[in-house]
VEXMAR-233787 format. One record per residue: x, y, z of N, C-alpha, C in turn; residue number from 1. Coordinates in Angstrom, 1 decimal, m for minus. Atoms other than C-alpha are relative to their C-alpha. Layout:
PT      n.u      n.v      n.w     ca.u     ca.v     ca.w      c.u      c.v      c.w   pos
PT        X        Y        Z        X        Y        Z        X        Y        Z   NUM
...
//
This chain:
PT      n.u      n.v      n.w     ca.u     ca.v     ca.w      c.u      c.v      c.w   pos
PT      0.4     m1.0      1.0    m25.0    m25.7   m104.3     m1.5      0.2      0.1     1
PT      1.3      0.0      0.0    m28.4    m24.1   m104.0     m0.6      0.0     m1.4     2
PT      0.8     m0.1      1.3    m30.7    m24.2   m107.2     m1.6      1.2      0.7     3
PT      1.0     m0.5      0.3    m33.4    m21.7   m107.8     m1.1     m1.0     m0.7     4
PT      1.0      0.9      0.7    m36.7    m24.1   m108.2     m0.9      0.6     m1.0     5
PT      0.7     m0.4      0.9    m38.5    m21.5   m109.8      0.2      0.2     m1.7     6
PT     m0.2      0.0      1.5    m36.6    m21.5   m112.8      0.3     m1.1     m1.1     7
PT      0.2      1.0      1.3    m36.8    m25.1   m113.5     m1.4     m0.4      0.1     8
PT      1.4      0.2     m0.3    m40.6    m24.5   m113.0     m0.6     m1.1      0.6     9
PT      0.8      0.9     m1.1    m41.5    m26.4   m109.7     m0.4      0.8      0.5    10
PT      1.0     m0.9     m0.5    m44.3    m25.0   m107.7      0.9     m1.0      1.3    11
PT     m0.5      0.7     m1.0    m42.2    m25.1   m104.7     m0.3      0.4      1.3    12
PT      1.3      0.5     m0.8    m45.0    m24.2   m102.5     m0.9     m1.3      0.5    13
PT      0.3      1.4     m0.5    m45.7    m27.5   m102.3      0.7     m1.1     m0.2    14
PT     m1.1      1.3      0.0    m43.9    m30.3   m100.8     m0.1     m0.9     m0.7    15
PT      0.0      1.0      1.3    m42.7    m32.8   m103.5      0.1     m1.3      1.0    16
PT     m0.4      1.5     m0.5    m43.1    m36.9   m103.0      1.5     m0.2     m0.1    17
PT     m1.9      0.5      0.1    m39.8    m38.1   m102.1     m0.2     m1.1     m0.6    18
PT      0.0      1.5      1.1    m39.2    m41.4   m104.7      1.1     m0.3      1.8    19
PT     m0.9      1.0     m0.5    m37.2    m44.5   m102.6      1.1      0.2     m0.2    20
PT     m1.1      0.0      1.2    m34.6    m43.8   m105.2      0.5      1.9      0.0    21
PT     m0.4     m1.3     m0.2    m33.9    m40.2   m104.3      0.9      0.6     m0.3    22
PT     m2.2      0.3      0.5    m30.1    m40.2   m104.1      0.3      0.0     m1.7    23
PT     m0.5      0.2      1.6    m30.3    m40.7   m107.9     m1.0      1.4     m0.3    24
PT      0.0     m1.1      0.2    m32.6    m38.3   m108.8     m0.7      1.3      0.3    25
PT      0.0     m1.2     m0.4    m33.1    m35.7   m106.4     m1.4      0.2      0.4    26
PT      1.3      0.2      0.0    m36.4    m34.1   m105.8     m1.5     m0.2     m1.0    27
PT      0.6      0.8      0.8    m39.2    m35.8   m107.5     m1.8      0.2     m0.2    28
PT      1.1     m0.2      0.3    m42.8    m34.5   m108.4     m1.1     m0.4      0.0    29
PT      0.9      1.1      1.0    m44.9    m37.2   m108.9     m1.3      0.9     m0.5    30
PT      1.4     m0.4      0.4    m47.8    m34.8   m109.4      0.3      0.7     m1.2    31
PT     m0.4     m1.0      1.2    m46.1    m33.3   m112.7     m0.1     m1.2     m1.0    32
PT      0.2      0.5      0.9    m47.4    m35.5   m115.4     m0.6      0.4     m1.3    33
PT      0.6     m0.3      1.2    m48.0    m35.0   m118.9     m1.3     m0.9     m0.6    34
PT      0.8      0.9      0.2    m50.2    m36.2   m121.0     m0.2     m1.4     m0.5    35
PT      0.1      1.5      0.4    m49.0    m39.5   m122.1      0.7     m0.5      1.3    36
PT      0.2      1.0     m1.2    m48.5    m40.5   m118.3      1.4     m0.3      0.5    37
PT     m1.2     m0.2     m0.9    m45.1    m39.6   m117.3      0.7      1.1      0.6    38
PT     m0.4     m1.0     m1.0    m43.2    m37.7   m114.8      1.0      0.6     m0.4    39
PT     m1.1     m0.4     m0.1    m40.8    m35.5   m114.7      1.0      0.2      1.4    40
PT     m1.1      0.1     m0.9    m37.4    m35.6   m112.4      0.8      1.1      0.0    41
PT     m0.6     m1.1      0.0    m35.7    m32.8   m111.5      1.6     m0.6      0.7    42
PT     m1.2      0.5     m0.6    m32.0    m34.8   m111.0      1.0      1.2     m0.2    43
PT     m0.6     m0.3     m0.3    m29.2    m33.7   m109.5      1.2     m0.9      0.2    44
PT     m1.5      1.1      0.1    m25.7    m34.9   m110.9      1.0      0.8     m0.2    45
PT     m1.1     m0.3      0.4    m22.5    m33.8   m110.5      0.0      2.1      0.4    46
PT      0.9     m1.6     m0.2    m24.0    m30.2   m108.8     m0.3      0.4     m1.2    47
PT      1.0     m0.9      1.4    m25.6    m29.3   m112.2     m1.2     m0.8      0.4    48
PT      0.9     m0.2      0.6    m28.9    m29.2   m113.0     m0.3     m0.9     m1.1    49
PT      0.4      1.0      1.4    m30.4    m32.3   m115.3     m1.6      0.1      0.4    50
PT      1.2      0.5     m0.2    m34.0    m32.7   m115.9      0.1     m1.5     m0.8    51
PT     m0.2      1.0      0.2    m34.5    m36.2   m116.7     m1.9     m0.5     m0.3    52
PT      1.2      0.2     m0.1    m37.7    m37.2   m117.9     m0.3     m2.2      0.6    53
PT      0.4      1.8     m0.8    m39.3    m41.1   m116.3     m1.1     m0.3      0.5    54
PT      1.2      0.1     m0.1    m42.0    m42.8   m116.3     m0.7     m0.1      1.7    55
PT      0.8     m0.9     m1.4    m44.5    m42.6   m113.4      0.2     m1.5      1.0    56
PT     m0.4      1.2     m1.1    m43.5    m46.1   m112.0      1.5     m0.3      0.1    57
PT     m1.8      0.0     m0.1    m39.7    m45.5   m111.8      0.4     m1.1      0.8    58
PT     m0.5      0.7     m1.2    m39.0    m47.0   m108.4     m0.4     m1.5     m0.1    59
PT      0.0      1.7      0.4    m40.5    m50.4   m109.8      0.8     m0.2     m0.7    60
PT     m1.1      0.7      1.1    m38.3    m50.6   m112.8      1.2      0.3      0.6    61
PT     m1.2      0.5     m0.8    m35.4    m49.8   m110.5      0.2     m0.5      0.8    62
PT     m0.2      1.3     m0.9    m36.2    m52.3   m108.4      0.3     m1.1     m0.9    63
PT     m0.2      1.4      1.1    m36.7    m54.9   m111.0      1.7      0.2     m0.5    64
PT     m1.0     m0.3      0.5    m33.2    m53.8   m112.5      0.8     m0.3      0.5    65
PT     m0.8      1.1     m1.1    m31.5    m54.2   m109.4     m0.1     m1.1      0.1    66
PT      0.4      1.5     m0.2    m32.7    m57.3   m108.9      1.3     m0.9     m0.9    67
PT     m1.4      0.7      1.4    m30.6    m58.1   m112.6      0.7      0.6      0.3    68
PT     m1.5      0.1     m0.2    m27.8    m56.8   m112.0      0.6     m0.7      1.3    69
PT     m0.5      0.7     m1.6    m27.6    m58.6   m108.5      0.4     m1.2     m1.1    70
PT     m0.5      1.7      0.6    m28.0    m62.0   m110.5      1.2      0.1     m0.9    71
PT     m1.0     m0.9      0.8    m25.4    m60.1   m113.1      1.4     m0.2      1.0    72
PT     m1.7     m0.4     m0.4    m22.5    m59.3   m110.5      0.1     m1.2      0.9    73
PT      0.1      1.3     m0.5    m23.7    m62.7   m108.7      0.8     m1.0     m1.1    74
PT     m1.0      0.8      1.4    m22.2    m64.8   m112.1      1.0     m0.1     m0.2    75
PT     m1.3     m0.3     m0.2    m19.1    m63.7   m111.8      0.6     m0.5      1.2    76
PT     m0.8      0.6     m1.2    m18.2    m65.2   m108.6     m0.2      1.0      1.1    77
PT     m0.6     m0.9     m1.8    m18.2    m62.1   m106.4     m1.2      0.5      1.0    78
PT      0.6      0.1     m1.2    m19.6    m61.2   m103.0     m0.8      1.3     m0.1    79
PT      0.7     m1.8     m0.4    m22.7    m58.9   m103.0     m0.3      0.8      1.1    80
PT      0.4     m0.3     m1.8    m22.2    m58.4    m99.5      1.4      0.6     m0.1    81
PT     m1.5     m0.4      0.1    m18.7    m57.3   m100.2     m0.6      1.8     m0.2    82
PT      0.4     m1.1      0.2    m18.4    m53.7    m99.4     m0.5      1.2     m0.9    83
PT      0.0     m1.4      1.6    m17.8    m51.6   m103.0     m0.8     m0.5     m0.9    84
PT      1.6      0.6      0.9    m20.7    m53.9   m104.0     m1.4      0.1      0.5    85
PT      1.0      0.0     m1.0    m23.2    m53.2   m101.5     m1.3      0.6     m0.8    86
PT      1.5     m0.9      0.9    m25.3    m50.5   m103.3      0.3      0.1     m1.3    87
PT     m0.3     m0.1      1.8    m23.7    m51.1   m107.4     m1.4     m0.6     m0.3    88
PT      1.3      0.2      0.7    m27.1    m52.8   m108.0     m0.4      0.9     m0.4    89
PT      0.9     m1.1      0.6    m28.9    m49.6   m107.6      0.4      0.9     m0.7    90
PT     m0.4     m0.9      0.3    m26.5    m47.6   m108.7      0.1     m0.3     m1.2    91
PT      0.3      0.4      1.6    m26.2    m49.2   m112.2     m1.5     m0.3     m0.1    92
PT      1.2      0.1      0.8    m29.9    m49.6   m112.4     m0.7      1.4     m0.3    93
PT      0.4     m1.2      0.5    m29.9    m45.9   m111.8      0.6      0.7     m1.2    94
PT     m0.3     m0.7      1.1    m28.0    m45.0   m114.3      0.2     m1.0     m1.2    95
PT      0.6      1.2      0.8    m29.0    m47.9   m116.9     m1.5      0.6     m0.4    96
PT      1.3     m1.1      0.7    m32.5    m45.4   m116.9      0.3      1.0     m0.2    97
PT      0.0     m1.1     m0.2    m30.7    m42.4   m116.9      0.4     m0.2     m1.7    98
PT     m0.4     m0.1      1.4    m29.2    m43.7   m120.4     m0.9     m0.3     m0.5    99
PT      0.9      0.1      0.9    m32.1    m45.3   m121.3     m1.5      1.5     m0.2   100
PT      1.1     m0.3      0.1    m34.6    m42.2   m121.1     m0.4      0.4     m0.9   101
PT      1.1     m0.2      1.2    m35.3    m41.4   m124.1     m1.3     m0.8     m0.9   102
PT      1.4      0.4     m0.4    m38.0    m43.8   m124.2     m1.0      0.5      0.0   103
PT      1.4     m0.9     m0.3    m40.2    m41.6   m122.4      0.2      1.2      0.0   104
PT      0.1     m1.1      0.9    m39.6    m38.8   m124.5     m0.6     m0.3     m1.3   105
PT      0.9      0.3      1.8    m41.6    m37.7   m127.8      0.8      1.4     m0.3   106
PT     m0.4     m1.0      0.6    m41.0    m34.9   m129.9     m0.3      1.2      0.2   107
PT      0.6     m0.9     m0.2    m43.5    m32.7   m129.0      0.6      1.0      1.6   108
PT      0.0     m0.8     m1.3    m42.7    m32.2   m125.5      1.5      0.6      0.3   109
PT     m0.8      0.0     m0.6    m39.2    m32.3   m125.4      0.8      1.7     m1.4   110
PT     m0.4     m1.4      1.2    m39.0    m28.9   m129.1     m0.9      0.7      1.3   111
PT      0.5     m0.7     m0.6    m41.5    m27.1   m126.9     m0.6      1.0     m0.4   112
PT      0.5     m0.9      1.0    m43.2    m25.3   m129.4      0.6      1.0     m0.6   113
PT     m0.7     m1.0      0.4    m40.1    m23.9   m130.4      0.1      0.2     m1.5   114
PT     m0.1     m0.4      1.2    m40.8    m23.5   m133.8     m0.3      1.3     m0.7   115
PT      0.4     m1.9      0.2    m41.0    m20.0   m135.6      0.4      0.1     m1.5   116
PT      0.2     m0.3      1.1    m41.5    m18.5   m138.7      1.5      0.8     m0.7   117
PT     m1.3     m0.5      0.3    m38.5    m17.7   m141.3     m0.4      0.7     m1.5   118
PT      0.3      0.0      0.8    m38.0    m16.1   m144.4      1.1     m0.4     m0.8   119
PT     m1.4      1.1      0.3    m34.2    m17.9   m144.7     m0.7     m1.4     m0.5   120
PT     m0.1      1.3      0.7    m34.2    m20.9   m146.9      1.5     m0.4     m0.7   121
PT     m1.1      0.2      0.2    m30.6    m21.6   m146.9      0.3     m0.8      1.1   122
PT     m0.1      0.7     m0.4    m28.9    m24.0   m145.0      0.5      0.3      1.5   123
PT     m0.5     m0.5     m1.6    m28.7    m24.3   m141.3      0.7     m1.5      0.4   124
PT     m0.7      0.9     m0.7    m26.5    m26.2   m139.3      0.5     m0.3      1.1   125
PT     m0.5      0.4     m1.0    m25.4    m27.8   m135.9      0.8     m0.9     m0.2   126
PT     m0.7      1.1      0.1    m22.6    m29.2   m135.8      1.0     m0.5      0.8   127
PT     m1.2      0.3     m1.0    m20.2    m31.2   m133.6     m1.1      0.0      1.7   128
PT      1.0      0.4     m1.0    m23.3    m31.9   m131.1      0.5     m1.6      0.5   129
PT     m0.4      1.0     m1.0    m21.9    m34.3   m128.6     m1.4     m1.1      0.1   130
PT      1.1      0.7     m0.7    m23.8    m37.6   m128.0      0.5     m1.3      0.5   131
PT     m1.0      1.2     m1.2    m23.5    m40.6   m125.6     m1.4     m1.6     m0.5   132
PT      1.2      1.1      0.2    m25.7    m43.9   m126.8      0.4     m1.4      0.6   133
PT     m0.2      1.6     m0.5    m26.0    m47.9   m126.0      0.4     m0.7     m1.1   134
PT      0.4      1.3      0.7    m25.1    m50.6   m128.6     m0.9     m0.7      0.2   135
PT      0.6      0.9     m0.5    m28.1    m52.6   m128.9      0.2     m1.5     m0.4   136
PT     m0.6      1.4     m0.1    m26.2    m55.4   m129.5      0.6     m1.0      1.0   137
PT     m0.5     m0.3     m1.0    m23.9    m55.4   m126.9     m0.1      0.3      1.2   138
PT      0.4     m1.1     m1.4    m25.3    m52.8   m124.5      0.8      0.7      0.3   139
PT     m1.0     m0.6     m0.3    m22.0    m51.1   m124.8      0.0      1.4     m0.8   140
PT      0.6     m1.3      0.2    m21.6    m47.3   m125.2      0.9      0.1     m1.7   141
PT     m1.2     m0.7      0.8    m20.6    m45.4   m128.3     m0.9      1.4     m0.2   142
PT      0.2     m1.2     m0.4    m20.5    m42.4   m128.5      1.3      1.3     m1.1   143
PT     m0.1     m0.6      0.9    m19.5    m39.1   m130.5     m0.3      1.2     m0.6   144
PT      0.7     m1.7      0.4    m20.7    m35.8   m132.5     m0.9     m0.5     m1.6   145
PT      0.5     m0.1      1.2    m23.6    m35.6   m134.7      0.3      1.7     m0.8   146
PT      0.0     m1.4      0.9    m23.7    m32.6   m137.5     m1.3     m0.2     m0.4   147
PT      1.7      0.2      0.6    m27.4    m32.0   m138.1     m0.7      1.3     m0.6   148
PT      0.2     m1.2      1.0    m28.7    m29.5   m141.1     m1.5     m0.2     m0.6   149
PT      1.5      0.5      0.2    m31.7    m28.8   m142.2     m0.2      1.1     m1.4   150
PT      0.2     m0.9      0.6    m33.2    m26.7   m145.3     m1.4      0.6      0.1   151
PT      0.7     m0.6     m0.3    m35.9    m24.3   m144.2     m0.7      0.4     m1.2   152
PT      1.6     m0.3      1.0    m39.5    m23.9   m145.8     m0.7      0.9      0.5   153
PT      1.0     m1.2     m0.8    m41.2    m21.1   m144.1      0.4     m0.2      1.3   154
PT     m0.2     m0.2     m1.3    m40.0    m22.5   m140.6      1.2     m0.3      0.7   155
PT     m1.1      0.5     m0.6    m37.0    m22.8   m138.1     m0.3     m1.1      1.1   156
PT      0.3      0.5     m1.7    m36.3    m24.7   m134.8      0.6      0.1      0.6   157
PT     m0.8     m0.5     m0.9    m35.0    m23.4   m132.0      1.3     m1.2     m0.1   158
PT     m0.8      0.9      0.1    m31.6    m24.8   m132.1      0.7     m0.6      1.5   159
PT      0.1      1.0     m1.1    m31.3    m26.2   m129.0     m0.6     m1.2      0.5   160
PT      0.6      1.2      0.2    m33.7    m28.3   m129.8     m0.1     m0.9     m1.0   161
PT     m0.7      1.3      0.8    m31.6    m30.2   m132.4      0.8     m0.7      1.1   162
PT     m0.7      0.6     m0.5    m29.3    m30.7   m129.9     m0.8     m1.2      1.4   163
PT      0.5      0.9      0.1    m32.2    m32.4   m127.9     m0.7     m1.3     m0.6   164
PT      0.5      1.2      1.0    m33.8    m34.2   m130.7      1.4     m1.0     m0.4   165
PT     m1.3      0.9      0.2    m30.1    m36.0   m130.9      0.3     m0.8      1.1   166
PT      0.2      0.6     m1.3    m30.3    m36.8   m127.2     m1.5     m0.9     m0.1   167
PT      1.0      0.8      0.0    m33.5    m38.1   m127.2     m0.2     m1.3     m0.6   168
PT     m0.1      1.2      1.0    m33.1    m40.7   m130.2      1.5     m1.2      0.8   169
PT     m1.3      0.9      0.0    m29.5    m41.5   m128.8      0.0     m0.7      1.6   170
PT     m0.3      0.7     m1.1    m30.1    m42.3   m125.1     m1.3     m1.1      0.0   171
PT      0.9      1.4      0.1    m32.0    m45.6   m126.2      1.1     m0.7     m0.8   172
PT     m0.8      1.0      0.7    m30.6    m48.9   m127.4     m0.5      0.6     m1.6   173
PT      0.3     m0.5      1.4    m29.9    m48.0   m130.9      1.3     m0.9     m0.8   174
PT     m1.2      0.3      0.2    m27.1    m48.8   m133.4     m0.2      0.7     m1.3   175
PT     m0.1     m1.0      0.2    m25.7    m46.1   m135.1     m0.9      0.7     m1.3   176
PT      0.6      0.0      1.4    m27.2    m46.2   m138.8     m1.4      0.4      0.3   177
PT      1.6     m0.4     m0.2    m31.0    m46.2   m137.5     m0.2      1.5      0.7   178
PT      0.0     m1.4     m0.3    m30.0    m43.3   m135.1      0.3      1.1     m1.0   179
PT     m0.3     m1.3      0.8    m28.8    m40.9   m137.6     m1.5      0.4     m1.0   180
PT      1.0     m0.2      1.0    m32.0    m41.9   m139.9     m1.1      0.9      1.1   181
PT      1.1     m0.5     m1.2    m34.6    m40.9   m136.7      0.6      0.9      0.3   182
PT     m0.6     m1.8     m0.2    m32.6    m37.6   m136.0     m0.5      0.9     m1.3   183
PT     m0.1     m0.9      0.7    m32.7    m36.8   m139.2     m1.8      0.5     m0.2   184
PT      1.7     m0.2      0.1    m36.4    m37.7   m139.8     m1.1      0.7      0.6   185
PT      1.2     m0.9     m0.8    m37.8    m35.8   m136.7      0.8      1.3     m0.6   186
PT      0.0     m1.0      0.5    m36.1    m32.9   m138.0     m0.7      0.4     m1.0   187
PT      0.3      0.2      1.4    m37.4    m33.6   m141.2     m2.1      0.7      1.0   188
PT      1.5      0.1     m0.3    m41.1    m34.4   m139.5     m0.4      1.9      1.0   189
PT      0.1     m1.2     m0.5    m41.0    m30.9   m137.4      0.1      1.1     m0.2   190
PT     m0.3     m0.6      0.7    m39.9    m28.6   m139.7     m0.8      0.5     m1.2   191
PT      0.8      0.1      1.4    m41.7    m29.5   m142.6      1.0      1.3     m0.8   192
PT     m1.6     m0.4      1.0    m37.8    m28.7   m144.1     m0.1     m0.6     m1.5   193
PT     m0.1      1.0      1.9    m37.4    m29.1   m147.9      0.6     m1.4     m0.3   194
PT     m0.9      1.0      0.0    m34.4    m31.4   m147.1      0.9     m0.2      1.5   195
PT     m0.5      0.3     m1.8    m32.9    m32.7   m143.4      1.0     m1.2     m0.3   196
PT     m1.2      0.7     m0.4    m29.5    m34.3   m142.9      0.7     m0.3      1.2   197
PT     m0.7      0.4     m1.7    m27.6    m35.9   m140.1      1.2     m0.6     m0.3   198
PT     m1.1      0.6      0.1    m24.0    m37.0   m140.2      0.7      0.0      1.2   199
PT     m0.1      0.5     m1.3    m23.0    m38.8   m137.4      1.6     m0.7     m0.2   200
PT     m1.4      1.0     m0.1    m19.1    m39.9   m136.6     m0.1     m0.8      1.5   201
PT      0.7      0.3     m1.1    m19.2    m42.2   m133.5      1.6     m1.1      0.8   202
PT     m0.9      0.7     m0.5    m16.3    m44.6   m131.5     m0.8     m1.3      0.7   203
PT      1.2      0.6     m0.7    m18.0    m47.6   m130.5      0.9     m1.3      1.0   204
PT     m0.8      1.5     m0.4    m17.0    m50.1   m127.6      0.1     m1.2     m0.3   205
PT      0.0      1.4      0.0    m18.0    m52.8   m128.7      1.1     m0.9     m1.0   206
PT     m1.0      0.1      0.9    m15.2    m52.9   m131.4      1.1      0.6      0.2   207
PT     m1.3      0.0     m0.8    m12.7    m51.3   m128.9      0.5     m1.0      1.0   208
PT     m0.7      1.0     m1.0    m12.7    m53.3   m125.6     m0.3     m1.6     m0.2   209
PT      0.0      1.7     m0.1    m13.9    m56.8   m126.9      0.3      0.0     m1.7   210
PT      0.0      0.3      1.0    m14.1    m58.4   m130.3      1.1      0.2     m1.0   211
PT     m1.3     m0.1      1.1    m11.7    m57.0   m133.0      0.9      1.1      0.6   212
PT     m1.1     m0.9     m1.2    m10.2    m54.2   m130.1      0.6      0.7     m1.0   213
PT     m0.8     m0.9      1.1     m9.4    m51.5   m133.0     m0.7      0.9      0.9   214
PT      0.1     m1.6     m0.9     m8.6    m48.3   m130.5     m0.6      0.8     m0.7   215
PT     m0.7     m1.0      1.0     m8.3    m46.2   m133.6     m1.1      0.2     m0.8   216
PT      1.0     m0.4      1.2    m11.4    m46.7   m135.7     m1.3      0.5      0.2   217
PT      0.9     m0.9     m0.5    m14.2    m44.4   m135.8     m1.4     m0.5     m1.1   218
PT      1.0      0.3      0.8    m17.4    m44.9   m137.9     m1.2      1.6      0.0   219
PT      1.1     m1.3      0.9    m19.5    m42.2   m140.3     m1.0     m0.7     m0.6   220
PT      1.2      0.5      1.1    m22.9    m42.6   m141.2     m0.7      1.3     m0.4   221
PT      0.3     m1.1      0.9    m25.0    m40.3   m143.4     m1.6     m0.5      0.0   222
PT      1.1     m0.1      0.6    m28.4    m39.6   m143.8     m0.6      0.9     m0.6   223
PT      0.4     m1.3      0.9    m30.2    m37.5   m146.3     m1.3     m0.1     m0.6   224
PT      1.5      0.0      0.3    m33.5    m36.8   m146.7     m0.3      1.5     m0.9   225
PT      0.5     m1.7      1.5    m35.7    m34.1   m149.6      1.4      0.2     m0.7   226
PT     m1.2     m0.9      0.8    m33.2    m31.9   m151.0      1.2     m0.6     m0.2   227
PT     m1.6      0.7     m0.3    m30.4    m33.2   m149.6      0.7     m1.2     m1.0   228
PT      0.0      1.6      0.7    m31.2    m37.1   m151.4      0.2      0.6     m1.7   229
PT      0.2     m0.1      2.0    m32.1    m35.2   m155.2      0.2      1.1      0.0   230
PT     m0.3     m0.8      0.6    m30.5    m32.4   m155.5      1.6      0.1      0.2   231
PT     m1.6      0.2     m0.3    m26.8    m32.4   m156.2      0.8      1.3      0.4   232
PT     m0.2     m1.6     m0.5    m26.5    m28.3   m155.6      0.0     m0.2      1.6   233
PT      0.1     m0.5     m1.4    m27.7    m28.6   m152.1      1.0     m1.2      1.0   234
PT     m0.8      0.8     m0.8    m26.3    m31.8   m151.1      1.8      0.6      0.1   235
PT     m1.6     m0.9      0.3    m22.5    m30.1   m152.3      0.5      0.4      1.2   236
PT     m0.4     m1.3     m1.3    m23.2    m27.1   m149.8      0.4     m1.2      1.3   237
PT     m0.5      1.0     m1.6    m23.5    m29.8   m146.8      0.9     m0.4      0.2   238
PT     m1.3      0.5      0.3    m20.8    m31.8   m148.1      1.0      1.0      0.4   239
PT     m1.0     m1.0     m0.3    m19.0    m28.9   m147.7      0.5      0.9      1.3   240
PT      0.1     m0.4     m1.4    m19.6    m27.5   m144.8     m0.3     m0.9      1.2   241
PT     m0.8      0.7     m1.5    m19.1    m30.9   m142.3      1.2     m0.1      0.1   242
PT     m0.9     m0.1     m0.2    m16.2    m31.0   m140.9      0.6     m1.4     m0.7   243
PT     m0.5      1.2      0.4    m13.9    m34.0   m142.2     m0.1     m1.0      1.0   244
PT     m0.1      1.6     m1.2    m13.6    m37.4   m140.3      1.3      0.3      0.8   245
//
């Protein structure tokens, strides 16, 4: 599948550094750095189109990574010379940063100065925004839909850039309760919203495939900030408008 580079804004007049690590994610920039000192990746998974943001020494931390998972699938007894194990090092250390990058994301760069003036101050909402996170307990995934609402003071935010400010917080070791509060709160902080909510349902492995192995149970957390926290009118509307469990 060909890609147009001009439209994920590469200057493709000039030849890009190829990373070591290529195969993961595609062609690689190194001269595209912001200003807090990391790169951007223009990966290619699955023929779509991901940008991936990573810091500017990638190919060290997925070397170091492999390294651990070698001693990792070493522990177990089995043979890293054995064929279907040959390249799983790199390949789980590539995608071990692909979940962790929100790291090297901030808020700023990843809204894009999509903010704009309103004269709505009623309730907005996103809801049923897919997200994929780590247990940082565990390291095991869970994963889920947030509903994320905000109540407008003179400004909006492009809404696609809820659905990254929900990626951003969630592809880091997290565990669920803190994530919903940091969603809600960069909404909150970018907005400068009267009142910012997040209600997050989620499935989490670590309480399917090991420990207490309940298939079946899902977990709701709630956050509620301004309006939302002291006022019993507005909180209602939200209540009312997420969907049930």
């Amino acid at each position: 599948m060909h890609y147009n580079s001009s439209k994920l804004g590469v200057n493709s007049s000039k030849k890009p550094k190829q990373s070591k690590f290529s195969d993961f994610h595609g062609v690689c920039d190194k001269n595209r750095f912001t200003n807090s000192g990391k790169a951007l990746s223009y990966a290619y998974f699955l023929n779509l189109n991901v940008i991936m943001t990573m810091p500017a020494n990638f190919d060290e931390i997925i070397q170091q990574n492999s390294d651990a998972y070698r001693t990792l699938i070493a522990s177990t007894g089995e043979e890293l010379t054995r064929e279907g194990l040959l390249n799983t090092p790199e390949r789980a250390a590539k995608a071990f940063s692909f979940l962790t990058q929100g790291y090297h994301q901030d808020l700023v760069e990843i809204t894009n100065n999509a903010i704009f003036p309103t004269d709505n101050n009623e309730l907005v909402m996103v809801k049923n925004i897919e997200f994929y996170s780590m247990c940082e307990h565990h390291m095991l995934p869970f994963y889920g839909v947030a509903h994320v609402a905000y109540l407008p003071d003179g400004k909006v935010i492009g809404l696609s850039k809820m659905a990254r400010i929900v990626d951003m917080y969630a592809r880091r070791l997290q565990i669920q309760e803190n994530l919903t509060r940091q969603i809600a709160q960069a909404v909150m902080d970018m907005t400068g919203a009267k009142g910012a909510a997040v209600v997050m349902d989620a499935a989490h492995m670590c309480m399917m495939m090991r420990g207490v192995m309940k298939q079946k149970s899902d977990t709701r957390s709630m956050s509620l900030l301004g309006e939302f926290r002291h006022n019993t009118e507005a909180r209602q509307a939200l209540l009312m408008a997420i969907p049930s469990a």
